[in-house]
C-alpha positions as CSV (number, residue, x, y, z in Angstrom):
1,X,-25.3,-18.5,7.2
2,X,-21.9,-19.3,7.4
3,X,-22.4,-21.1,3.9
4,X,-23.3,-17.9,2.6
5,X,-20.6,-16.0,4.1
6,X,-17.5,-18.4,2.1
7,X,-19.6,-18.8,-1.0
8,X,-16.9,-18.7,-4.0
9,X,-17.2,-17.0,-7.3
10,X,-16.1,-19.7,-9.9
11,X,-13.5,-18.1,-12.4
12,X,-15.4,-18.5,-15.2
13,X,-18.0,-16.6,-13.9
14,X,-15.6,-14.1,-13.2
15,X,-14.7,-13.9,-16.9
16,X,-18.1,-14.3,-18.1
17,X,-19.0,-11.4,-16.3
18,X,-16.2,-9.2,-18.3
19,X,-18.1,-10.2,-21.5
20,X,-21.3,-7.9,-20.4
21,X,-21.2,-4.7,-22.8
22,X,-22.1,-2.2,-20.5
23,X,-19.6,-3.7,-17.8
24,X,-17.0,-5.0,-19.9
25,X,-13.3,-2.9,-20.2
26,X,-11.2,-1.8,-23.0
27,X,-8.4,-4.4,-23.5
28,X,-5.2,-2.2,-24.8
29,X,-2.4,-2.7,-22.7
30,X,0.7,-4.8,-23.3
31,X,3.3,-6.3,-21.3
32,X,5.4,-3.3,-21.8
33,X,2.7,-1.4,-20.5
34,X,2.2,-3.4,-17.6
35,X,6.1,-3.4,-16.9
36,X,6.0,0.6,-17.2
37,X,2.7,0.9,-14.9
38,X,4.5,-0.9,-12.2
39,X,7.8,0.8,-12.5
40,X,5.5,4.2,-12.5
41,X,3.9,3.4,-9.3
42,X,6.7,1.7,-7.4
43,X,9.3,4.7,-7.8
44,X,8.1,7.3,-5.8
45,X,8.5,8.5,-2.5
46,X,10.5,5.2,-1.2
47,X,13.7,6.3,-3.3
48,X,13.4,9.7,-3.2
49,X,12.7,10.1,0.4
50,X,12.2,7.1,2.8
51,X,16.6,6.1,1.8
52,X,17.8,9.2,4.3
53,X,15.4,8.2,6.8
54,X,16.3,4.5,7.9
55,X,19.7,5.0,6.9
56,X,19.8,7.8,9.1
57,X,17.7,6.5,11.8
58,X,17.4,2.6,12.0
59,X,20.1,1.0,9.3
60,X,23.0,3.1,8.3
61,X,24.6,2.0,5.0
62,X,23.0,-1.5,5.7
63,X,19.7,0.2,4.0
64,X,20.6,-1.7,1.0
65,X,20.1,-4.7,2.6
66,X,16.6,-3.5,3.8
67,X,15.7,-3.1,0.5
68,X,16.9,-6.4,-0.7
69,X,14.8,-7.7,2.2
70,X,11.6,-5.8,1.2
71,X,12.0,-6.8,-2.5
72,X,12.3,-10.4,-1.8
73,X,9.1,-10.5,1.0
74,X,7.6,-8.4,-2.5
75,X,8.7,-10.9,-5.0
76,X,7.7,-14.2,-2.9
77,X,4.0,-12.5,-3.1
78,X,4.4,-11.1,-6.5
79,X,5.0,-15.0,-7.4
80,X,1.8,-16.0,-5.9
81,X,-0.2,-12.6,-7.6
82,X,1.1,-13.6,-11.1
83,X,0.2,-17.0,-10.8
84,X,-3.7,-15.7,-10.1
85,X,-3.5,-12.6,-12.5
86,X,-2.8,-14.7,-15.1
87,X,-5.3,-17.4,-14.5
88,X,-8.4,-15.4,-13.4
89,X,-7.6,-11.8,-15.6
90,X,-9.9,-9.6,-14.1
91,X,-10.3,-6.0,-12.8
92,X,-10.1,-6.1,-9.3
93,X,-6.9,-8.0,-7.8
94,X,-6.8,-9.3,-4.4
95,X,-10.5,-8.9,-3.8
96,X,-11.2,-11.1,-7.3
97,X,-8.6,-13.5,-6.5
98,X,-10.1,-13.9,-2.8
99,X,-13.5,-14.3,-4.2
100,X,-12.5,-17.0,-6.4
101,X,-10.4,-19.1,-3.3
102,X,-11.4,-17.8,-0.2
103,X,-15.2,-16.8,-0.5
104,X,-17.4,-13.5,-0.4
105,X,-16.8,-12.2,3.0
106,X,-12.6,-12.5,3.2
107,X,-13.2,-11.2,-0.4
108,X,-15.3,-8.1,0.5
109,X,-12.7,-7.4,3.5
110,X,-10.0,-7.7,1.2
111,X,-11.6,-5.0,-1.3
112,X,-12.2,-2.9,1.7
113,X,-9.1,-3.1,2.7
114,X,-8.1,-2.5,-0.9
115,X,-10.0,0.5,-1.3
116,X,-8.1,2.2,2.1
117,X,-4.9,1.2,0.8
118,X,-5.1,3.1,-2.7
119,X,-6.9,5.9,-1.6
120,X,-4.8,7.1,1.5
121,X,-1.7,6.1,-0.8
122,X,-2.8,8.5,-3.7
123,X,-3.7,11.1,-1.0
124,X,-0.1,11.0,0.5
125,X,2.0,10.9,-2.4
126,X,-0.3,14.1,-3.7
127,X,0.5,15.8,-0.9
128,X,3.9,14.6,-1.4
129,X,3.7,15.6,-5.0
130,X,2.5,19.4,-4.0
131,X,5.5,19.9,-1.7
132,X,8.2,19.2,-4.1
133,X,6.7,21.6,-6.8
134,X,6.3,24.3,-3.7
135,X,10.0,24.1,-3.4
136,X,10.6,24.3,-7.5
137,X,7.8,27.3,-7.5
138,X,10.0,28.6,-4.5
139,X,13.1,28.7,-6.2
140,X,11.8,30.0,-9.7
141,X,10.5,33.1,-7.2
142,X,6.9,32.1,-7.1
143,X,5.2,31.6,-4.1
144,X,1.7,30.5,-3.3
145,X,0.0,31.6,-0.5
146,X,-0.1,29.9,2.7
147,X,-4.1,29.3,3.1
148,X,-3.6,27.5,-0.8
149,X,-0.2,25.5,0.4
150,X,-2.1,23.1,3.0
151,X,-0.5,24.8,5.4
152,X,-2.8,27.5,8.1
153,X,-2.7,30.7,7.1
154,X,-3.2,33.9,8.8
155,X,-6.8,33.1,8.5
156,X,-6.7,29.9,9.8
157,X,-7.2,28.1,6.9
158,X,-5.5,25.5,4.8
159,X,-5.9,23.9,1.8
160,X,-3.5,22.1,-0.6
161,X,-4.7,23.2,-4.0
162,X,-2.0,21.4,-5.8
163,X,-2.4,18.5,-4.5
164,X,-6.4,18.8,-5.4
165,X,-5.8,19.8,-8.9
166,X,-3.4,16.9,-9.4
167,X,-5.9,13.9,-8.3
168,X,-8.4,16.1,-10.5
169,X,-6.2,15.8,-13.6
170,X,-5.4,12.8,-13.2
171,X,-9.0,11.7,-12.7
172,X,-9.8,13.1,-16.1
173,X,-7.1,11.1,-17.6
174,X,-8.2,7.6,-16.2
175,X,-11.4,8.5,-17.3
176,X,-10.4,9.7,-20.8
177,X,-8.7,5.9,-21.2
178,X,-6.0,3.1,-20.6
179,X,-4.2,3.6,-23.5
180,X,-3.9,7.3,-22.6
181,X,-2.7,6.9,-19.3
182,X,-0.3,4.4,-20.3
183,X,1.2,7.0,-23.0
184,X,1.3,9.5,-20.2
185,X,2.7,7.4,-18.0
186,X,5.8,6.1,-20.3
187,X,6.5,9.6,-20.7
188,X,6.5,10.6,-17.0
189,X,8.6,7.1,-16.2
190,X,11.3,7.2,-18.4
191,X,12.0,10.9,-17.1
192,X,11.9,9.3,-13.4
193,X,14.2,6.3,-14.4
194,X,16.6,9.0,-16.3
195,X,16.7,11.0,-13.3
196,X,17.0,8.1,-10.7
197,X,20.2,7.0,-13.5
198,X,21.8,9.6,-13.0
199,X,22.0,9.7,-8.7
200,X,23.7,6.4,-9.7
201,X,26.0,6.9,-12.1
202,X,26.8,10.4,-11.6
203,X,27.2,9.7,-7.4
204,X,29.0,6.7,-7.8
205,X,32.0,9.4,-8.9
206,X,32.0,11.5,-5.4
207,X,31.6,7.7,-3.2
208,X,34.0,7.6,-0.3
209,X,34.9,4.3,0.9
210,X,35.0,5.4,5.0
211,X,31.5,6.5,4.8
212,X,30.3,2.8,4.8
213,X,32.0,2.2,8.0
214,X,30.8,0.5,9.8
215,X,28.4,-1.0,7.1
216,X,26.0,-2.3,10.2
217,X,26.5,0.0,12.8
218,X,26.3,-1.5,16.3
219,X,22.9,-1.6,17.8
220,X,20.9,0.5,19.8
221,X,18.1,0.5,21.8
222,X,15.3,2.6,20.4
223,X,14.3,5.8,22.6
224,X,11.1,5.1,24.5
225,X,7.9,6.6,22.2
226,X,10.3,6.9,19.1
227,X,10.2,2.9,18.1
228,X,8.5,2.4,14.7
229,X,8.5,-1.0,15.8
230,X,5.1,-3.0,17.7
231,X,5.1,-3.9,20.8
232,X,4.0,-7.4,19.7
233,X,7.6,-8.2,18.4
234,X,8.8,-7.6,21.8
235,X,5.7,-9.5,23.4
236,X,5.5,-12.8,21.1
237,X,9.4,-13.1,20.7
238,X,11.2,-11.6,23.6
239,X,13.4,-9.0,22.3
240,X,13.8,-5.4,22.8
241,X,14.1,-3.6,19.2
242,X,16.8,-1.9,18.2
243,X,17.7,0.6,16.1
244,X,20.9,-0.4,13.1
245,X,22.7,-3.8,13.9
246,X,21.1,-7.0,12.5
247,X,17.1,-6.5,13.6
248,X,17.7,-2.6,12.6
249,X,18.0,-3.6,9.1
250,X,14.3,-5.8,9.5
251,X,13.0,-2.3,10.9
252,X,14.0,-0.2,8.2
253,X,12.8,-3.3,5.7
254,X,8.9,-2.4,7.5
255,X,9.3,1.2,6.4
256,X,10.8,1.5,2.7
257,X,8.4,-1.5,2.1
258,X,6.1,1.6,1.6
259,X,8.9,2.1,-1.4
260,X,7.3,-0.9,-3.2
261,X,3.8,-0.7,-2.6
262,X,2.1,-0.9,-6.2
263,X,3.4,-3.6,-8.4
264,X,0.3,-5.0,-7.2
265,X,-1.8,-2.6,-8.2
266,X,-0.9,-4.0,-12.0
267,X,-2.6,-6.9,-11.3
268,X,-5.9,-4.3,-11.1
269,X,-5.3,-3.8,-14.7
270,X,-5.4,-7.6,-16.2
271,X,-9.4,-7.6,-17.5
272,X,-7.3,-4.3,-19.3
273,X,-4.7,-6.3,-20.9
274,X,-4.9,-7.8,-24.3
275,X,-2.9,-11.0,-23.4
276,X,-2.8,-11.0,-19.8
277,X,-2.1,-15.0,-19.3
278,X,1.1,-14.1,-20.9
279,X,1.9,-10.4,-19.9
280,X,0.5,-9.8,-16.6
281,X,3.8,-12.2,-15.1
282,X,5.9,-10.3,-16.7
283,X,4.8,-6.7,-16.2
284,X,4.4,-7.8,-12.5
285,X,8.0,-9.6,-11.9
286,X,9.4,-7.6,-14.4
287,X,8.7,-4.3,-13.0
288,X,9.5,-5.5,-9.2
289,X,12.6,-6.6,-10.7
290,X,13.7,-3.3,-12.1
291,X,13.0,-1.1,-9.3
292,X,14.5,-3.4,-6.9
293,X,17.9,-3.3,-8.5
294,X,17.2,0.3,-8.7
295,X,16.3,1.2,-5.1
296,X,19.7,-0.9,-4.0
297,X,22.0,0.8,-6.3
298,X,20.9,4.4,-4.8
299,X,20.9,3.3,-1.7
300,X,24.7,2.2,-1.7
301,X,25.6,5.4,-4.0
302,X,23.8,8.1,-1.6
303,X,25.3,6.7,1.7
304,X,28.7,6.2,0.3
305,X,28.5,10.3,-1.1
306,X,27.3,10.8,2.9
307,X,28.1,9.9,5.9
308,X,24.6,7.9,7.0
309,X,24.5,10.3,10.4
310,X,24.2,13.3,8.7
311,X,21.9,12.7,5.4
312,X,18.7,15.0,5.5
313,X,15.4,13.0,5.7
314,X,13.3,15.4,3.9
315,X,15.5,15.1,0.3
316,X,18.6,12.8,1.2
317,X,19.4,12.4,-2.6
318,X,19.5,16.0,-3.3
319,X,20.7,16.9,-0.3
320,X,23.6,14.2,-1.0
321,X,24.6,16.1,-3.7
322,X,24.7,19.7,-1.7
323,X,26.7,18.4,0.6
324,X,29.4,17.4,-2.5
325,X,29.7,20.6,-3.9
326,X,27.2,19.5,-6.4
327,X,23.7,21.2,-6.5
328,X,23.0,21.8,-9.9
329,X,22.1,18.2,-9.4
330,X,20.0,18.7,-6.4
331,X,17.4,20.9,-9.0
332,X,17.5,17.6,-11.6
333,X,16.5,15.1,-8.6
334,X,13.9,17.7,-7.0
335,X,12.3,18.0,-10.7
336,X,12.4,13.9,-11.1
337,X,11.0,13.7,-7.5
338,X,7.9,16.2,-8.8
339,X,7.7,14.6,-12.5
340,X,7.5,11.1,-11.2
341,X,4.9,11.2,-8.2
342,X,2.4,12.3,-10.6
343,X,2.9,8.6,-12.3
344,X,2.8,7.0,-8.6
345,X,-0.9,9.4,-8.4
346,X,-2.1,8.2,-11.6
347,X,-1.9,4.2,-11.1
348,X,-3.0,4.4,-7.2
349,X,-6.0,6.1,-8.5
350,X,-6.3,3.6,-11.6
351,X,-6.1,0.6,-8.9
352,X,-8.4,2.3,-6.3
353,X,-11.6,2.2,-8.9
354,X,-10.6,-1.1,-10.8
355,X,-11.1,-2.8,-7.2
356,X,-14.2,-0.1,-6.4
357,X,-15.6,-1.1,-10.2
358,X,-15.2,-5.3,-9.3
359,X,-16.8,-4.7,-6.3
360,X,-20.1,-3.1,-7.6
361,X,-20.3,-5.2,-10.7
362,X,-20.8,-8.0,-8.2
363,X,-23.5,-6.1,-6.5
364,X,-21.5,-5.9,-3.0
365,X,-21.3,-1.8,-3.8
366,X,-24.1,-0.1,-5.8
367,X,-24.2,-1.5,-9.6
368,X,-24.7,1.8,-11.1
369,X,-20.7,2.2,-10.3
370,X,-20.3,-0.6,-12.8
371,X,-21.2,0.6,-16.1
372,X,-18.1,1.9,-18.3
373,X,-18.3,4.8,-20.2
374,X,-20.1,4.1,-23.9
375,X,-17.1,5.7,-25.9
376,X,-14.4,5.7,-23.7
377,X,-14.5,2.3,-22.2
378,X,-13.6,3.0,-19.0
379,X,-15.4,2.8,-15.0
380,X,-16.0,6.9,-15.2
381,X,-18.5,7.1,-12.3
382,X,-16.4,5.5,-9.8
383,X,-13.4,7.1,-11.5
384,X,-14.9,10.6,-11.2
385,X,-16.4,9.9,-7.1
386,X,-13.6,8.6,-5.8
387,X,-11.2,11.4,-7.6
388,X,-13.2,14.2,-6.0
389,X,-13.1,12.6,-2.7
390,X,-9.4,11.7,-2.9
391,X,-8.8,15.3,-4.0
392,X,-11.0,16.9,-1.2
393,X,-8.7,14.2,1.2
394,X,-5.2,15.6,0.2
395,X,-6.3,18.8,0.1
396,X,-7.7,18.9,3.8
397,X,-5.5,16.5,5.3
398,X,-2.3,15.9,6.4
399,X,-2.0,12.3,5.9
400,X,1.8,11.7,7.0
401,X,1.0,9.9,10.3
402,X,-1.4,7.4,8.3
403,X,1.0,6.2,5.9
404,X,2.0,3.0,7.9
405,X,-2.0,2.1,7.5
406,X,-0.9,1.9,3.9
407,X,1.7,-0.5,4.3
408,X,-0.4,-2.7,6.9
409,X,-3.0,-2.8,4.0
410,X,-1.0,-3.5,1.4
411,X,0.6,-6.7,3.5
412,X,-2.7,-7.9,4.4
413,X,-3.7,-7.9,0.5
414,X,-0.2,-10.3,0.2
415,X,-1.2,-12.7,3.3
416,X,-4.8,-13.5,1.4
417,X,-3.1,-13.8,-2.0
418,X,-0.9,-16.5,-0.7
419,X,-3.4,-18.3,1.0
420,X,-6.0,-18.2,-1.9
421,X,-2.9,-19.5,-4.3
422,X,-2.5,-22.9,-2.1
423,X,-6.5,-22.9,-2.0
424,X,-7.4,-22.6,-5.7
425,X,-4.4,-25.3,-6.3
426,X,-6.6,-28.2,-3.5
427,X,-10.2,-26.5,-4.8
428,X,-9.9,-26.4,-8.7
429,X,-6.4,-28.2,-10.1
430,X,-8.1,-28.4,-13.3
431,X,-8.2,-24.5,-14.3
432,X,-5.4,-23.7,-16.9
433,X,-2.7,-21.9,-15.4
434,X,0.0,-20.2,-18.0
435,X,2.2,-19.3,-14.8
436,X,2.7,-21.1,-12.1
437,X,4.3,-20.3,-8.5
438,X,7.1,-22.5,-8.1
439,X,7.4,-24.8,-4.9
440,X,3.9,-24.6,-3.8
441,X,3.1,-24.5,-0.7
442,X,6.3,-23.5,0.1
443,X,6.8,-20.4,-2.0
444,X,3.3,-19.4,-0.8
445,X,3.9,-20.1,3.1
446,X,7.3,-17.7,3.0
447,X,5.2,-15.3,1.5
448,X,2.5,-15.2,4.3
449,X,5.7,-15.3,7.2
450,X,7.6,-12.9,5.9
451,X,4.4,-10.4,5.2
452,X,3.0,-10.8,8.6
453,X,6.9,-10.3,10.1
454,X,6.8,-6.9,8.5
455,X,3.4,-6.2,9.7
456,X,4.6,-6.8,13.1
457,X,7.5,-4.7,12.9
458,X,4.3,-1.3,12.2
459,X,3.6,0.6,15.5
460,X,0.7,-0.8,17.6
461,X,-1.1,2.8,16.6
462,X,-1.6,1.3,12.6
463,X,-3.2,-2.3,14.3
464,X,-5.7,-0.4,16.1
465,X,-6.7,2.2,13.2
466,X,-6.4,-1.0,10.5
467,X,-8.7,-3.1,13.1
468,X,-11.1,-0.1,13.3
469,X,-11.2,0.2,9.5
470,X,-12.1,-3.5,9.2
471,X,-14.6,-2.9,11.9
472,X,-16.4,-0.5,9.7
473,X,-16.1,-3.4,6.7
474,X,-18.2,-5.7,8.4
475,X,-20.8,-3.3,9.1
476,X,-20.9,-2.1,5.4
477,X,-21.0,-5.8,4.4
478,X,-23.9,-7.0,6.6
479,X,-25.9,-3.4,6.0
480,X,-25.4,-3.6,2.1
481,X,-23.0,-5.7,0.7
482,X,-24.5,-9.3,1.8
483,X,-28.1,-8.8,1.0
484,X,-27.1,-6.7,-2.7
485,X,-24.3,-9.7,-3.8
486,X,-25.5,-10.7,-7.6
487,X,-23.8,-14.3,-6.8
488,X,-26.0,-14.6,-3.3
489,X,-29.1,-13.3,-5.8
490,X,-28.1,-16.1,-8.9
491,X,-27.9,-18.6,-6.4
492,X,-31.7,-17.8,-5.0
493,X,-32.8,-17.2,-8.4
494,X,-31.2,-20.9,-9.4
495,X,-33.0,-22.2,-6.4
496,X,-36.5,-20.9,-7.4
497,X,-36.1,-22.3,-10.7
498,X,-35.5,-18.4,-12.6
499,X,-32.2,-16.6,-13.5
500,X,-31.1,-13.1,-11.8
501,X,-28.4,-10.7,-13.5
């Protein structure tokens, strides 16, 4: 059984199986594309919102160096996912990489995982999305009514219809095309970077030097049920946490690694790319690359405008710029915020089916989510389900309080990348490999430290909800997913002598 369990999809059977007609994708997209889809996703709600939190609360003006510490635990495992995007280009990321190395069970559990990570994460930046255009409705003198605003009504009812229509839209969109959703997304993105350009250049002018004083404020002891951090720091290496000093700038590094969550979701789109040995590196190290630099230079600009102790931690940037005298500004950032969530939306959702789509055409979800549109090109029936269910889930739910599940999901995914790169390099040396990850095993091992550091620094709360989700995983696989697998079937079929598609 346990043969079964760690059987391995060879890569070119991975590729082969993006030859089908009726299950192959459109290949349209470029490295600029790529590089654009990941800048898309990663600015969002990290830069816009989650900068007045930990500098308020765990890092002070030392939030820069939170981010520099999240971008480089990001960039050791975006090594490892451009080394596997560009040798095994297929929809499906983590979970196709993880089929190839690891086998079909750690591959299903990744794609599980997967599929909680991009469709909680498109549910809470929609919600996210919906508030920032209730406060520009708001200001223009329109006002929507509670019961439609996700908030209870006199009725007692609540539904966030923006927030619906959005995934809805942008579910037509995916389905529509890649090349569509890449124009739409350039667009969106290069009003988001203008906007995020200007915090910088324009703040830079009202910085006062005393407001990064101290830079690393002394530590603190976090208030008993406030700590963001687990209990298993404390247990496995004998510390209390802290809020700000040295180990409050690793705590705020746990929670605006939530800023960079999506540059792997560009690896979803390789079997989209038309030359993705070359392209997929550099969309994904490109685009991590960008926003990285980006992320740091707001971060010093917005606590140098503020004292850290007294930025907002609903809109610090805007806020920032209030607080100077300045809020013709605050409108521009509040309108980037709006304009460039919908990207983040958009490539969450494109991620969430490419993994979904994988994941049926190898049988371990129903096959008749695998077959692309005839004209179009693209997976529309998982596009279209998993829209409508995403919209129903941000238009119900308040998913705030889930969010860290996102970011436990999303370091799980870098862990099994990691592992699967060392693996594939022992189990097939042979396969061609464009793009390499330098200093393997080394690069590869940082990468699964630093990950699961982070993961231990997310309240005890996200372990058990993550550990349920898995629970659930297993079930699915056993029930369905083991005895449906078309490599399980082939295998049989090679046994008896016959062939099984």
């Amino acid at each position: 059984m346990s043969s079964t369990l760690f059987r391995t999809k060879k890569v070119e059977q991975s590729i082969l199986d993006t030859e089908e007609p009726e299950h192959a994708l459109k290949k349209s997209l470029s490295a600029l594309d790529l590089t654009v889809f990941g800048v898309g996703v990663i600015i969002g709600t990290g830069i816009f919102v989650l900068t007045g939190k930990v500098a308020k609360e765990n890092a002070g003006p030392s939030v820069a160096l939170a981010f520099i510490v999240a971008g480089v635990v990001c960039g050791l495992a975006a090594l490892c996912y451009a080394e596997f995007a560009s040798t095994v280009p297929v929809a499906g990321s983590a979970y196709t990489f993880s089929y190839a190395s690891l086998g079909e069970l750690p591959a299903w559990i990744i794609g599980w995982d997967l599929v909680l990570e991009f469709a909680l994460g498109t549910a809470v930046v929609a919600v996210g999305w919906s508030g920032y255009v209730r406060s520009l409705l708001d200001n223009a003198g329109w006002h929507l009514p509670a019961s439609l605003s996700g908030r209870d009504g006199a009725s007692g009812f609540g539904f966030d219809i923006l927030a619906a229509v959005l995934v809805l839209v942008l579910t037509v969109v995916l389905v529509l095309g890649m090349k569509l959703s890449a124009r739409v997304t350039t667009v969106v993105v290069a009003i988001k970077v203008a906007v995020v350009l200007i915090v910088i250049i324009a703040g830079a002018f009202f910085v006062t030097a005393d407001n990064y004083k101290p830079f690393i404020p002394k530590a603190q002891a976090q208030e008993a049920g406030a700590s963001i951090q687990s209990p298993l720091v404390q247990l496995m290496f004998g510390y209390t946490p802290t809020d700000f000093g040295v180990m409050g700038i690793f705590t705020a590094a746990s929670v605006v690694f939530f800023a960079f969550i999506g540059f792997d979701v560009v690896a979803t789109a390789a079997e989209e790319t038309k030359n993705p040995q070359r392209d997929m590196p550099r969309g994904i190290l490109g685009s991590l690359l960008i926003c990285t630099t980006l992320y740091v230079a707001v971060s010093i600009v917005v606590t140098g405008m503020q004292r850290y102790s007294e930025l907002s931690i609903d809109a610090p940037l805007a806020d920032a710029f209030k607080a100077t005298g300045h809020p013709w500004y605050a409108g521009v950032i509040s309108f980037g915020a709006a304009v460039g969530l919908t990207t983040v939306c958009l490539i969450l959702l494109l991620g969430q089916t490419r993994v979904f789509f994988a994941m049926s055409r190898d049988g371990l979800l129903p096959r008749f989510f695998s077959v692309v549109h005839p004209r179009f090109k693209t997976p529309y029936r998982p596009t279209i389900l998993l829209g409508v269910i995403i919209a129903i889930l941000a238009g119900f739910t308040s998913l705030s309080e889930l969010a860290e599940l996102v970011n436990i999901g999303t370091l799980f995914a870098f862990v099994v990348v990691a592992l699967g790169v060392v693996i594939l390099r022992r189990t097939r040396p042979d396969l061609p490999r464009s793009f390499r990850t330098p200093l393997v095993p080394l690069v590869p091992i940082l990468s699964v430290l630093a990950s699961l550091w982070l993961m231990l620094n997310l309240p005890a709360e996200t372990w058990i909800r993550f550990a349920v989700w898995m629970a659930l995983g297993f079930i699915v696989y056993f029930v369905y997913g083991r005895s449906h697998s078309r490599l399980g079937r082939q295998e049989e079929a090679a046994a008896a002598g016959g062939d099984a598609r």
